[in-house]
N, C-alpha and C positions, 0 to 999 in steps of 0.2 A: 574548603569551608569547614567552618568548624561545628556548627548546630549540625542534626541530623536532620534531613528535607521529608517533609511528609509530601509523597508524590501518589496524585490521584489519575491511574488509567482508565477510559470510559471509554470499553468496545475492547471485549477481550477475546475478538477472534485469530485468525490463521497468525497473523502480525502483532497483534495487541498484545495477546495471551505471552508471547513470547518475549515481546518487549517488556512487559509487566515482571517477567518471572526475571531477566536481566536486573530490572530497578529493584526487584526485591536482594539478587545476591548482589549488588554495592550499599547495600544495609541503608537502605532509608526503609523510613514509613511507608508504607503500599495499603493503597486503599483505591480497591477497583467495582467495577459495573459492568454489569454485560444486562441487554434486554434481555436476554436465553439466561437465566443465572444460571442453568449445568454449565457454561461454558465457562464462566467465573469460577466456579466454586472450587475445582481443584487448586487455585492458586492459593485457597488458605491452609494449604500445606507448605507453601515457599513463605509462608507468614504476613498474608496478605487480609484485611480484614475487607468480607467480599459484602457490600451493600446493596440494599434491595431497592433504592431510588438513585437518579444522579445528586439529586441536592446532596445525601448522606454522604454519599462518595468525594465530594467535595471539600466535605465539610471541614474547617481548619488546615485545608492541603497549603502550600506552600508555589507547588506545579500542579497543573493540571495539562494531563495529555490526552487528546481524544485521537483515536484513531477507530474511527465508526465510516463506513460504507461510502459516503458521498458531502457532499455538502450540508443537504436537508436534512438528511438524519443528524448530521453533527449538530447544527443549528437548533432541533429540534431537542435535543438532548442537552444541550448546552443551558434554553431555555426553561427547562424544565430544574437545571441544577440551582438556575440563578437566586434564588432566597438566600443559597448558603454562600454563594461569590462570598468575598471580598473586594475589595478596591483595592487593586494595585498585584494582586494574584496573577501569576503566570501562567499563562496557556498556551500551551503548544500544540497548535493542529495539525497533525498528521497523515491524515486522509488527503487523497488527492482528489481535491472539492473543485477543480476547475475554475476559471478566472471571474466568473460571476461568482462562484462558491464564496472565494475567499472574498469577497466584497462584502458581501450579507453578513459571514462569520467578521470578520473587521469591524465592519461597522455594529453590532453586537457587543463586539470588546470595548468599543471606545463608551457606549448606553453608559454600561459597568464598572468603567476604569480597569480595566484588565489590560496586562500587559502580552501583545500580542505578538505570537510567533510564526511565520507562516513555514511550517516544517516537515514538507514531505520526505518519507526516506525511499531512498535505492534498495533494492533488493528484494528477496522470498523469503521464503519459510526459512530457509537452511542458517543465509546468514541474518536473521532476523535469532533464531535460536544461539548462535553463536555467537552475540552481541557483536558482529562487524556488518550492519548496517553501515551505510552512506545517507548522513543527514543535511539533506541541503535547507536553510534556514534565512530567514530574514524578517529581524525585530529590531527594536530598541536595545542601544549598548545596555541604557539601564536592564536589570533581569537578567544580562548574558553570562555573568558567573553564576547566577542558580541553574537557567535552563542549560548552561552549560554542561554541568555536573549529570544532568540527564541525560544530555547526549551522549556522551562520553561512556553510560552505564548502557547505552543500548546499540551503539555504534564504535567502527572503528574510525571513524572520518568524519569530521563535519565540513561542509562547504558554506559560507556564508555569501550573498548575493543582495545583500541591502539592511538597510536599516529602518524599514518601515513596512512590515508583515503584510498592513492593506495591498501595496503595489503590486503585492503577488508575485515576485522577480522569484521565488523560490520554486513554485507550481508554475511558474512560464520553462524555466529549466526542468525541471518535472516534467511536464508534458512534453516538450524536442525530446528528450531522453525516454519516454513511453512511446513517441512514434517509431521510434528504430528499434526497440523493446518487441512491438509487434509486428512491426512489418519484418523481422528475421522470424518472429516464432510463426508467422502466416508463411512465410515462404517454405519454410522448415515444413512443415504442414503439406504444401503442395507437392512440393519435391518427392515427401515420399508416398504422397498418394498418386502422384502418376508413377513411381514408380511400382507400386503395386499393380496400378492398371496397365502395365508396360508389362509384369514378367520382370523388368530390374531387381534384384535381391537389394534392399537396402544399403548393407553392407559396401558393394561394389562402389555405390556412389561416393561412400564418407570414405572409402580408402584411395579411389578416384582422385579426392580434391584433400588429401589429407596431408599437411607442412605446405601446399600450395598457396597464392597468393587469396583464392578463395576459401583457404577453410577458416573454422574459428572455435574456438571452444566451447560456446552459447552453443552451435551447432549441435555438435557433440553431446552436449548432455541434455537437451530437449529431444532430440532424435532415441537418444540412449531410454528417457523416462517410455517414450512410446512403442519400440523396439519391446523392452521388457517390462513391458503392461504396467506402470508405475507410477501411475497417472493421480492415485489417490494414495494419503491424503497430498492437496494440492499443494504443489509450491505456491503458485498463483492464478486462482479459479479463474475460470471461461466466463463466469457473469461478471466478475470485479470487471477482467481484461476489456470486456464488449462496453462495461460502462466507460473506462478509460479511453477507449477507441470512441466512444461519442462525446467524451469532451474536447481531445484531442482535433476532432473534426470542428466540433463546435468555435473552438479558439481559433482554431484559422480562419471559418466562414467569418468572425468579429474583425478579420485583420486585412481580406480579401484576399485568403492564401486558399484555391483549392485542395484538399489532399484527398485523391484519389483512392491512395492505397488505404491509408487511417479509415475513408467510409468504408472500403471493401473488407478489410481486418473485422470492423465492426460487426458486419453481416456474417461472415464467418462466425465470430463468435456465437452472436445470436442466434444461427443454425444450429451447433453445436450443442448449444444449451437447451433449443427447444427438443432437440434428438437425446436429452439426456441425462449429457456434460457436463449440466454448469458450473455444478462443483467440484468437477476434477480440474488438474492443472489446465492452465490455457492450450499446452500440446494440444491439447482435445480438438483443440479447433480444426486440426486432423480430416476429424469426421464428418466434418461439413462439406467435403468432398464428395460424399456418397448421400445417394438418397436415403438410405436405410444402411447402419452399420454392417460391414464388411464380416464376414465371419472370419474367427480367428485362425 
């Protein structure tokens, strides 16, 4: 493309902030929002101009990316930008809003004329800073060389799954891919709190199943963040996780799939956060084990 994209981020936490600071080093426009604006404001050193409403932040963008906590907040913030829309403006939702989520936000974009994207990404903190995200997306070809260009600044992989963002084919892939996400980081979790209740040294276990046909690398470094207290700041918080675990649940009861493990991950979390956790990485979910934290 040859114009420079003025790209507006809305929700510049754990993912935002860092996706935000990606789209500022491929030299576009950046104009971002956070409710908390300290958590904006450092990005107007990567040359970001940081607004104190969503309308403002909007205003003349080109993209708009929300990646805000859930559905309703995104919705809610969305509406709040709307004065400054335009018609035919690109929106890329990011949040993983759940299959009712994306219907509300869809149906929002069509009110507006908004070209809608349903685009959740793969990944933490780490590769969320390292610009190789995995963006799995489904819109209109029209828009898909702009929001392209986005991708691209905050990802190393896009996967495409449709051509119409309402259908939610992007967050249905999103959500299968969060049920296996947590149900390894909950077992991961139990494993090694029994084996603390055991007397097992952690260790024993991972070198136990280690080039075996059960080990895996996920293992390894969620085991590794708790092992060496490294829990903050999170890859991916225990309150995100527990909300994730109750859409995940939610989308099957819609389909009449029960998931046992997705409601018990849930509960986990939710332990863990009322013990806490919520803002450290989902590891945390560790602690849900015990009535009261374990001493070190």
């Amino acid at each position: 493309m040859t114009d420079k994209l003025t790209v507006s981020v809305l929700g510049t936490g754990i993912m935002g902030a860092a996706m935000a600071r990606n789209i500022a080093r491929a030299n576009y426009h950046l104009r971002v929002w956070n409710r908390t604006r300290a958590k904006a404001e450092p990005l107007a050193a990567d040359g970001a101009l940081v607004a104190d409403t969503p309308a403002e932040a909007v205003d003349s963008a080109d993209v708009v990316l929300t990646m805000l906590h859930d559905g309703p907040v995104t919705l809610e913030t969305m509406r709040a930008a709307a004065p400054a829309l335009r018609p035919s403006t690109v929106w890329a939702q990011s949040a993983t809003a759940g299959l009712d989520g994306v219907a509300e936000l869809a149906a929002f974009a069509r009110e507006h004329g908004l070209l809608f994207y349903d685009a959740p990404v793969l990944g933490t903190r780490g590769p969320a800073e390292a610009g190789e995200l995995t963006v799995i997306a489904a819109g209109p070809v029209q828009g898909r060389d702009t929001v392209t260009a986005v991708f691209d600044a905050v990802g190393s992989r896009t996967v495409w799954t449709g051509e119409d963002g309402a259908e939610a084919s992007a967050t249905r892939l999103k959500l299968v891919t969060n049920s296996w996400v947590l149900a390894a980081t909950a077992a991961t979790g139990e494993a090694l709190a029994l084996a603390r209740a055991l007397g097992v040294h952690p260790g024993d276990f991972l070198d136990l199943i280690a080039g075996g046909p059960l080990d895996m690398p996920y293992l390894h470094a969620k085991a590794g963040l708790l092992i060496g207290g490294e829990l903050s700041p999170a890859q991916f918080a225990v309150t995100t996780a527990a909300k994730d675990a109750r859409l995940i649940v939610q989308a099957g009861e819609q389909h009449g799939v029960r998931l046992d493990v997705a409601a018990a991950s849930a509960a986990r979390m939710e332990r863990a956060a009322a013990l806490g956790h919520g803002d450290e990485d989902m590891t945390a979910a560790y602690y849900a084990s015990f009535d009261q934290d374990p001493p070190s």
